[in-house]
C-alpha positions in Angstrom: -99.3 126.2 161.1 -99.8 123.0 163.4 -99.8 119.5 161.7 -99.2 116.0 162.7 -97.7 115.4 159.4 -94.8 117.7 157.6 -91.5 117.6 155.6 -89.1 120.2 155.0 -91.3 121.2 151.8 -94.3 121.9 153.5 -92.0 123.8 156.3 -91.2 126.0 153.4 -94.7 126.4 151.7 -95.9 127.5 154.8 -93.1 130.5 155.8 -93.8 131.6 152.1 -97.5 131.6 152.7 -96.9 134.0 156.0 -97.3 131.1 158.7 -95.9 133.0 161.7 -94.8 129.1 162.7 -94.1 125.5 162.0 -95.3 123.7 164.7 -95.4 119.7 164.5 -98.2 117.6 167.0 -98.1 117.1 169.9 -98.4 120.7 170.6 -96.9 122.1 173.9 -99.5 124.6 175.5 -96.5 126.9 176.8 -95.1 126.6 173.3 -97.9 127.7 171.2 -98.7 130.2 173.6 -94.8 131.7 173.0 -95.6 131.4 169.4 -98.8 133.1 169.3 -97.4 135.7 171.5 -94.4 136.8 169.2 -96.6 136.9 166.3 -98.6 139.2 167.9 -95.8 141.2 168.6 -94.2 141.1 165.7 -97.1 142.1 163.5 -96.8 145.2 161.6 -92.9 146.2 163.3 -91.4 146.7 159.8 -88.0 147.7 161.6 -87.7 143.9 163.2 -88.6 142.2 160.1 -85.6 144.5 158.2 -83.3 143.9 161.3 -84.2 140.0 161.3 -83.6 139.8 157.3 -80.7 141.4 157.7 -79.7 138.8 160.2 -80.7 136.2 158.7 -78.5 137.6 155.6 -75.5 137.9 157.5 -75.7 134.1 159.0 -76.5 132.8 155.7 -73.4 134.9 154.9 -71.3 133.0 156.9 -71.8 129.9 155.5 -69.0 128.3 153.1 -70.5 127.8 149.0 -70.3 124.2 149.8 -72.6 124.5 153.3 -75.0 127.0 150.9 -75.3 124.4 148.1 -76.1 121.8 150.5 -78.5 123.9 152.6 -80.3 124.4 149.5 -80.4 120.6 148.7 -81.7 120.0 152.4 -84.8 122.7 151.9 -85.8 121.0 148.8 -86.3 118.1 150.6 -83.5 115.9 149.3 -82.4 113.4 151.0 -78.6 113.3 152.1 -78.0 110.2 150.4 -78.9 111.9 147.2 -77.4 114.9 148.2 -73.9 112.7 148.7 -74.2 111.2 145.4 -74.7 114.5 143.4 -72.0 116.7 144.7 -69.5 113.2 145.2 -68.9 113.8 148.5 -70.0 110.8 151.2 -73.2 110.8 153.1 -71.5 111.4 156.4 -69.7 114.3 155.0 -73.0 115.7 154.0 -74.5 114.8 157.5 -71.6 117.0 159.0 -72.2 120.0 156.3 -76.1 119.7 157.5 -74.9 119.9 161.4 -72.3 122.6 161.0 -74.9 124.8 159.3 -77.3 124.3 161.8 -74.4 125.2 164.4 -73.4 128.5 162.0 -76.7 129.8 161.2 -77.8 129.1 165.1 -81.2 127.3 164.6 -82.1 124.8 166.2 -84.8 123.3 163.6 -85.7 122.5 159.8 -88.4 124.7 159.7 -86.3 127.3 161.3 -83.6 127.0 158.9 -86.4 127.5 156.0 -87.6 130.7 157.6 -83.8 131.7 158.2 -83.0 131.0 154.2 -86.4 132.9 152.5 -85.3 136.1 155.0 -82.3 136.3 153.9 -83.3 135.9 149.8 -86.0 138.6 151.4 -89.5 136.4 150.9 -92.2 136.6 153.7 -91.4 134.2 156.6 -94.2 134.7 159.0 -92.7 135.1 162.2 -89.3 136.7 162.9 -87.2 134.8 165.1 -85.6 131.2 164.1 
């Protein structure tokens, strides 16, 4: 999926709707191309998408309860400030949660994390590498 225009809850409509990607505009040439090129590859290798959900099971395994709950907060699109205010923890507390599970589970984007999170619970995520 390529848009100028996403949030963390279109990320995650799209990975559940078998979008191989999540690409925001301006689109790199070399990038799509990459993208395009392990989708391709990917297609129809049932042992890489049970490795990969396994994977992603084990990173999301890793995490503390706290860094899951918020996770989960961050994927529905809520913002930290809310996030902060819910759990009674500060907003830079939540800001270090969000970093240290992006550090943890090894991706490097939002969209990435949402395709990490739906492998792990075992939902379709499109393509198979975060």
């Amino acid at each position: 999926m390529i848009t100028g225009f996403s949030d963390v809850s279109q990320a995650v409509a799209a990975m559940r709707a078998w979008a191989s990607d999540f690409i925001e505009k301006p689109v790199q040439g070399a990038g799509l191309l990459a993208s395009i090129a392990r989708a391709l590859e990917q297609v129809g290798d049932t042992s890489k998408l049970t490795e990969w959900r396994q994977d992603a099971a084990r990173r999301v395994a890793g995490l503390t309860d706290r860094q899951r709950e918020v996770m989960g907060r961050v994927l529905a699109g809520e913002p930290s400030k809310n996030i902060a205010a819910d759990l009674g923890i500060s907003q830079r507390t939540v800001e270090t949660h969000r970093a240290a599970i992006m550090l943890r589970t090894g991706v490097q984007s939002l969209p990435g994390l949402a395709r990490l999170a739906l492998a792990a619970a075992g939902e379709p995520t499109g393509a198979l590498q975060a």
